[in-house]
PDB file with one MODEL, atoms N, CA, C and O in Angstrom:
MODEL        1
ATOM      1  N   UNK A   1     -38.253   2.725  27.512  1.00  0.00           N
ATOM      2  CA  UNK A   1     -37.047   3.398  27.054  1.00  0.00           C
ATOM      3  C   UNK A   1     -37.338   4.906  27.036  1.00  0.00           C
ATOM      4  O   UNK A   1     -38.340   5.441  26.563  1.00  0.00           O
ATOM      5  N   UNK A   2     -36.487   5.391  27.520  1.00  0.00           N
ATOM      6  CA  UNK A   2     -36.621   7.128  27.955  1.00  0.00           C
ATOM      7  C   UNK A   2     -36.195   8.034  25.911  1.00  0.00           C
ATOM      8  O   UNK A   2     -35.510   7.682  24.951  1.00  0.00           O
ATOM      9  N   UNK A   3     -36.854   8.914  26.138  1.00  0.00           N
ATOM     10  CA  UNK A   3     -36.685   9.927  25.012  1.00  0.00           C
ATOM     11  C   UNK A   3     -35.186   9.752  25.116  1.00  0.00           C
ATOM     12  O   UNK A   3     -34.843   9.186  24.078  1.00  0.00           O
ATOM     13  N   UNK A   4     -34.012   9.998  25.973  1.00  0.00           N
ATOM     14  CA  UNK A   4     -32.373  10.106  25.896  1.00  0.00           C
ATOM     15  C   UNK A   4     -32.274   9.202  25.407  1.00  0.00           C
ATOM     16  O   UNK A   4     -32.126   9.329  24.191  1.00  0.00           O
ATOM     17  N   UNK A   5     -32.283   7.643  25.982  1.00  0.00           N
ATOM     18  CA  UNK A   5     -31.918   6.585  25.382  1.00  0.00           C
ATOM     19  C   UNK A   5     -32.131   6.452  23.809  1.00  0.00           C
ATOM     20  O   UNK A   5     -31.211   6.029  23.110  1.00  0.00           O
ATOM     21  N   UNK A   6     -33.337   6.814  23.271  1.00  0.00           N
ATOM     22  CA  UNK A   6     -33.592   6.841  22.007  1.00  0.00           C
ATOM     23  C   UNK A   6     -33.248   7.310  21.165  1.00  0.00           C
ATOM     24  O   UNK A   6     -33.607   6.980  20.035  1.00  0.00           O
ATOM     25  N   UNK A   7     -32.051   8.682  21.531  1.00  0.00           N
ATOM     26  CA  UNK A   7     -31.552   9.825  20.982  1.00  0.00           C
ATOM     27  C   UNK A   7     -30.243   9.052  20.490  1.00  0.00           C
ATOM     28  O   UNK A   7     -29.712   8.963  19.382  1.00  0.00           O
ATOM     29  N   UNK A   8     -29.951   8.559  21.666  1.00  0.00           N
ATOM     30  CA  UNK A   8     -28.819   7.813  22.001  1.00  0.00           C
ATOM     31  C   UNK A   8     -28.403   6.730  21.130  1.00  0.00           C
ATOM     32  O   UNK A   8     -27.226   6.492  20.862  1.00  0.00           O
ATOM     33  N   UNK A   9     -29.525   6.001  20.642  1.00  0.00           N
ATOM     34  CA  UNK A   9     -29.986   4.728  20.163  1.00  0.00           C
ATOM     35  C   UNK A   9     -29.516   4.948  18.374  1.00  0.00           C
ATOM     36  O   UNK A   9     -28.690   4.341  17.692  1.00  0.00           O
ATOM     37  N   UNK A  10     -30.365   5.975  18.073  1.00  0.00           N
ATOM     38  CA  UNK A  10     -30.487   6.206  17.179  1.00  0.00           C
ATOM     39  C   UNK A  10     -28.870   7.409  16.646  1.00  0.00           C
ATOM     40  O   UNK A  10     -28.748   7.727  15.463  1.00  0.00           O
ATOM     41  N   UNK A  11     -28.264   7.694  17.273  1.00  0.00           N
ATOM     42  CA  UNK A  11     -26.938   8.385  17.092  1.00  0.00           C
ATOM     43  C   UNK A  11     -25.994   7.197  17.020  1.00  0.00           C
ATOM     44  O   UNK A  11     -25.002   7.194  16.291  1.00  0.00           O
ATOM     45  N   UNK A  12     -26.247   6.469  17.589  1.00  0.00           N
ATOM     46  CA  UNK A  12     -25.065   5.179  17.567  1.00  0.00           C
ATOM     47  C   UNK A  12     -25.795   4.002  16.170  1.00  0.00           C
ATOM     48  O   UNK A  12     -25.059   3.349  15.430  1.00  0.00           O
ATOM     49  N   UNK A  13     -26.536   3.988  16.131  1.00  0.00           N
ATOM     50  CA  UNK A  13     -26.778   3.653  14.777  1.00  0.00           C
ATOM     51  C   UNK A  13     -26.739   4.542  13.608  1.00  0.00           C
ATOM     52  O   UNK A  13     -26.251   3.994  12.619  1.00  0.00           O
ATOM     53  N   UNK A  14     -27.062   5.591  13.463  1.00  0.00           N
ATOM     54  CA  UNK A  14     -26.491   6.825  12.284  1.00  0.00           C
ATOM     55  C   UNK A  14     -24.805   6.589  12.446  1.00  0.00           C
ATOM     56  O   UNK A  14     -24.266   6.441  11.349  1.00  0.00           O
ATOM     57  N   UNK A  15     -24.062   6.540  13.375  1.00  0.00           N
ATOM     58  CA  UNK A  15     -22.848   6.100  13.228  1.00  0.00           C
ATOM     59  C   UNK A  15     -22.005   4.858  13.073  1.00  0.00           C
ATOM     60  O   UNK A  15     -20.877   4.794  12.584  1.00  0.00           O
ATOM     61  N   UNK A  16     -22.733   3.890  13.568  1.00  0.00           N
ATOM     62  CA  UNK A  16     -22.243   2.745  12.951  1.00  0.00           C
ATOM     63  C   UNK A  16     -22.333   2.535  11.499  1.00  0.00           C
ATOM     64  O   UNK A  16     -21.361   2.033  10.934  1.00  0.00           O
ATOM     65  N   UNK A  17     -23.862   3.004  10.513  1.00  0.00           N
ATOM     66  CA  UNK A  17     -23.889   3.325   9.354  1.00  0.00           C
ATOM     67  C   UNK A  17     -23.037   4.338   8.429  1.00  0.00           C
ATOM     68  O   UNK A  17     -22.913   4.269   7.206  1.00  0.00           O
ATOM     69  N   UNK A  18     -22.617   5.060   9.088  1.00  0.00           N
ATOM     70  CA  UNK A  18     -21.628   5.959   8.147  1.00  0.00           C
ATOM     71  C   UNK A  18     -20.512   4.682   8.281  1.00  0.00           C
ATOM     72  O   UNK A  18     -20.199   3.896   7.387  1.00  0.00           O
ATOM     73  N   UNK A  19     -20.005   4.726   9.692  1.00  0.00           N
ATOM     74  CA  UNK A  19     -18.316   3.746   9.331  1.00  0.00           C
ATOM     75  C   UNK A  19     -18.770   2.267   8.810  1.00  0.00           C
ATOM     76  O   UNK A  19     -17.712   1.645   8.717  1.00  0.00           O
ATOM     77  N   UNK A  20     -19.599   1.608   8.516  1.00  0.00           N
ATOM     78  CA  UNK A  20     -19.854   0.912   7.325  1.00  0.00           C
ATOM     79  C   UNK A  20     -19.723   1.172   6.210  1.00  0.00           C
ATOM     80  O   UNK A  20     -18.921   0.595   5.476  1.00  0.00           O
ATOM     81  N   UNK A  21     -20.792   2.464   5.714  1.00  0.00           N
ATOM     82  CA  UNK A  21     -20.427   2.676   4.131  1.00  0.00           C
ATOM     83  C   UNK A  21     -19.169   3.193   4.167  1.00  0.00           C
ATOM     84  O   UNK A  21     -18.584   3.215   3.084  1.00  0.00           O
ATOM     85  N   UNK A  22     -18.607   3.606   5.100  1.00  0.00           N
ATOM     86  CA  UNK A  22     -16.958   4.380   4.836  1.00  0.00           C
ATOM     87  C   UNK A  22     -16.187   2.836   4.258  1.00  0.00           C
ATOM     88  O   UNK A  22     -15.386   2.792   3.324  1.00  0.00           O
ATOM     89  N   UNK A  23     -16.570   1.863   4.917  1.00  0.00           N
ATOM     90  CA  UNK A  23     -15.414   0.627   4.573  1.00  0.00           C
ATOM     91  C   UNK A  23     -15.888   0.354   3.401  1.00  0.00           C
ATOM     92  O   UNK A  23     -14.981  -0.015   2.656  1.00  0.00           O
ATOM     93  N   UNK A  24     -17.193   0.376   2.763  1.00  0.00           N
ATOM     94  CA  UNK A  24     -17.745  -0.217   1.692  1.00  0.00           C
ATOM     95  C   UNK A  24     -16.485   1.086   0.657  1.00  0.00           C
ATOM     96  O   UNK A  24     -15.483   0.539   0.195  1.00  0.00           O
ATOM     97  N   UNK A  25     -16.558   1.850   0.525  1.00  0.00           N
ATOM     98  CA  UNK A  25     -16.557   2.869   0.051  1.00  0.00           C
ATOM     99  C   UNK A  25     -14.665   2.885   0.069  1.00  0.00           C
ATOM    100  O   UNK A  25     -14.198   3.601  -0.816  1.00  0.00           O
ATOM    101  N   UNK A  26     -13.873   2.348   0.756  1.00  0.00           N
ATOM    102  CA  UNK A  26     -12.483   1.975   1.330  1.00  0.00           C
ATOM    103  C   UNK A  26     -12.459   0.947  -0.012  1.00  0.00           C
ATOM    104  O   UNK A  26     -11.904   0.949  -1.111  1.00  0.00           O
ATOM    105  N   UNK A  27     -13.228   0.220   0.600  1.00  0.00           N
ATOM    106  CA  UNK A  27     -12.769  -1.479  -0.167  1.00  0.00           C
ATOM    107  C   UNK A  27     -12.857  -1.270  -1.624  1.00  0.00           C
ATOM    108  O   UNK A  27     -12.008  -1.713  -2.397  1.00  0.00           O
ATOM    109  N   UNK A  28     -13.942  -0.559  -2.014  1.00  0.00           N
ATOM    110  CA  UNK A  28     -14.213  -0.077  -2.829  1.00  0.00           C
ATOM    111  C   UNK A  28     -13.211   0.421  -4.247  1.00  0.00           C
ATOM    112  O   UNK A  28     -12.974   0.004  -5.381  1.00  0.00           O
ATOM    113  N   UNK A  29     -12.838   1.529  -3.397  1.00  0.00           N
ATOM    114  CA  UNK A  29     -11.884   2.224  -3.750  1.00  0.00           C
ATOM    115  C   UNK A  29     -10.346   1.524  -4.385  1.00  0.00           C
ATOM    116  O   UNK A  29      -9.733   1.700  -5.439  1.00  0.00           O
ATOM    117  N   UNK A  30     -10.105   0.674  -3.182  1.00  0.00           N
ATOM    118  CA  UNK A  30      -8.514  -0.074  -3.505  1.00  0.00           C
ATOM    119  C   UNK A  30      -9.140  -1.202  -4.529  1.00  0.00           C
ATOM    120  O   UNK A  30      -8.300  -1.827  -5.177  1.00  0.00           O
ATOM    121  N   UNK A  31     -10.149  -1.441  -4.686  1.00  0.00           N
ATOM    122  CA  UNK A  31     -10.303  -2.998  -5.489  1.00  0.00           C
ATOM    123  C   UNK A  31     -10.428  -2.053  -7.028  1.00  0.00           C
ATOM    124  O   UNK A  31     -10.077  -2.621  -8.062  1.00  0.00           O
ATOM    125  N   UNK A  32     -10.800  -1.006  -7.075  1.00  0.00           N
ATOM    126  CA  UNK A  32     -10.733   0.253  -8.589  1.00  0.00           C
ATOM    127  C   UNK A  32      -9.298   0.270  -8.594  1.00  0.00           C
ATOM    128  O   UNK A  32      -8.965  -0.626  -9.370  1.00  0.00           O
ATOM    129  N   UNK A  33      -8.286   0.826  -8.130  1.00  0.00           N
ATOM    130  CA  UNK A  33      -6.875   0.946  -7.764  1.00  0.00           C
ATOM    131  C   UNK A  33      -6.617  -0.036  -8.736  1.00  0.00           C
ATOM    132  O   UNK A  33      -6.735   0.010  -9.960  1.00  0.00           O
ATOM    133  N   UNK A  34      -5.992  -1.539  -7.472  1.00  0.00           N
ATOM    134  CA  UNK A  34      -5.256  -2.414  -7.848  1.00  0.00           C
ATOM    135  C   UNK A  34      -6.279  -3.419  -9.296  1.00  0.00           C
ATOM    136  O   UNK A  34      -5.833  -4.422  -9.854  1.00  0.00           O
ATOM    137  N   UNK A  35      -7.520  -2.834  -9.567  1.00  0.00           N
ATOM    138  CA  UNK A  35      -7.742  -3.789 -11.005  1.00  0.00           C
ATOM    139  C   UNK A  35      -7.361  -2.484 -12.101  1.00  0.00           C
ATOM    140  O   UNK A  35      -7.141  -2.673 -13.297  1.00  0.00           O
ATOM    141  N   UNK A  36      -7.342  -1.524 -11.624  1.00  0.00           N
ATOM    142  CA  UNK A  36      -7.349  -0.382 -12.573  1.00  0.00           C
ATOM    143  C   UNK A  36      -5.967  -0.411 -13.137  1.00  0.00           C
ATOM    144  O   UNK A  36      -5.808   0.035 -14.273  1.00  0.00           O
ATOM    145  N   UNK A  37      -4.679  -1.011 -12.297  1.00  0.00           N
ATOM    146  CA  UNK A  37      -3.232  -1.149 -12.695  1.00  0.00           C
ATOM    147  C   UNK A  37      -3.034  -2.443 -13.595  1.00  0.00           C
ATOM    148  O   UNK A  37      -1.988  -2.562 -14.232  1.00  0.00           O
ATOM    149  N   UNK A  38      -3.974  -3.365 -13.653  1.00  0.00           N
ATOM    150  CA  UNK A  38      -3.996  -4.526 -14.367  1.00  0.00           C
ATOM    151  C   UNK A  38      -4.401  -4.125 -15.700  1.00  0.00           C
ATOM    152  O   UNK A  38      -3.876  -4.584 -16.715  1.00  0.00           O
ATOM    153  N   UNK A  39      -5.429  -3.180 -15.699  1.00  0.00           N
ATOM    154  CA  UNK A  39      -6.402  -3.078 -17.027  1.00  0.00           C
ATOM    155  C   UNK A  39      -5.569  -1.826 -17.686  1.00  0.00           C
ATOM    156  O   UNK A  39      -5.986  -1.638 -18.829  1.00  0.00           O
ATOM    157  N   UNK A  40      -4.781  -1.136 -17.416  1.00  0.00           N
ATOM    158  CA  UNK A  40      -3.687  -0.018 -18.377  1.00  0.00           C
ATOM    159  C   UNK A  40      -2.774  -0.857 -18.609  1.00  0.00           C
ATOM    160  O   UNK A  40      -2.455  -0.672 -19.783  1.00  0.00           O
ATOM    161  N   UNK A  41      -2.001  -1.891 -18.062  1.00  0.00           N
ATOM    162  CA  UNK A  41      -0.817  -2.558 -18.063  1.00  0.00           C
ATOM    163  C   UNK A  41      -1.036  -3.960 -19.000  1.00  0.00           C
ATOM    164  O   UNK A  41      -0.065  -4.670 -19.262  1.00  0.00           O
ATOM    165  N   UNK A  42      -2.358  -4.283 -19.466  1.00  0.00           N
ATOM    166  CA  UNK A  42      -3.251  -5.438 -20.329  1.00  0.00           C
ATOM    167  C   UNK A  42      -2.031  -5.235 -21.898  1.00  0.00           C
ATOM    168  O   UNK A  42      -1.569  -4.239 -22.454  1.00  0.00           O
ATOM    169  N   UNK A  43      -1.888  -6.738 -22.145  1.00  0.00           N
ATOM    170  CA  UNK A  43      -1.029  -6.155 -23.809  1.00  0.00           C
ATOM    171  C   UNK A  43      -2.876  -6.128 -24.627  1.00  0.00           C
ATOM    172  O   UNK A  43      -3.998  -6.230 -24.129  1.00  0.00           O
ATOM    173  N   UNK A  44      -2.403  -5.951 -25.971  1.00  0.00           N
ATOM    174  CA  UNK A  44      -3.786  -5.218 -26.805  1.00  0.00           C
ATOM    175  C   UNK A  44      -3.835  -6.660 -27.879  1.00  0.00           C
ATOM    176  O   UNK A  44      -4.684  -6.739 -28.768  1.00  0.00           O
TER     177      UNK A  44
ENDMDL
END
């Protein structure tokens, strides 16, 4: 495997890892949201 390929290799994996944690970080987010509207709206 040539030095490019490896550059290559390793850029497409640094990017598949960001748009992973981006979805972790998505899903994340809406599951805080929609439990966060349950838990203000709770009677006492």
């Amino acid at each position: 495997m040539t030095e490019e390929e490896q550059k290559k290799r390793k850029r497409r994996s640094l990017v598949i890892g960001l748009v992973l944690a981006a979805f972790v970080v998505l899903f994340y987010a809406i599951t805080i949201i929609r439990l966060g509207e349950n838990v203000v709206n709770r009677p006492l």
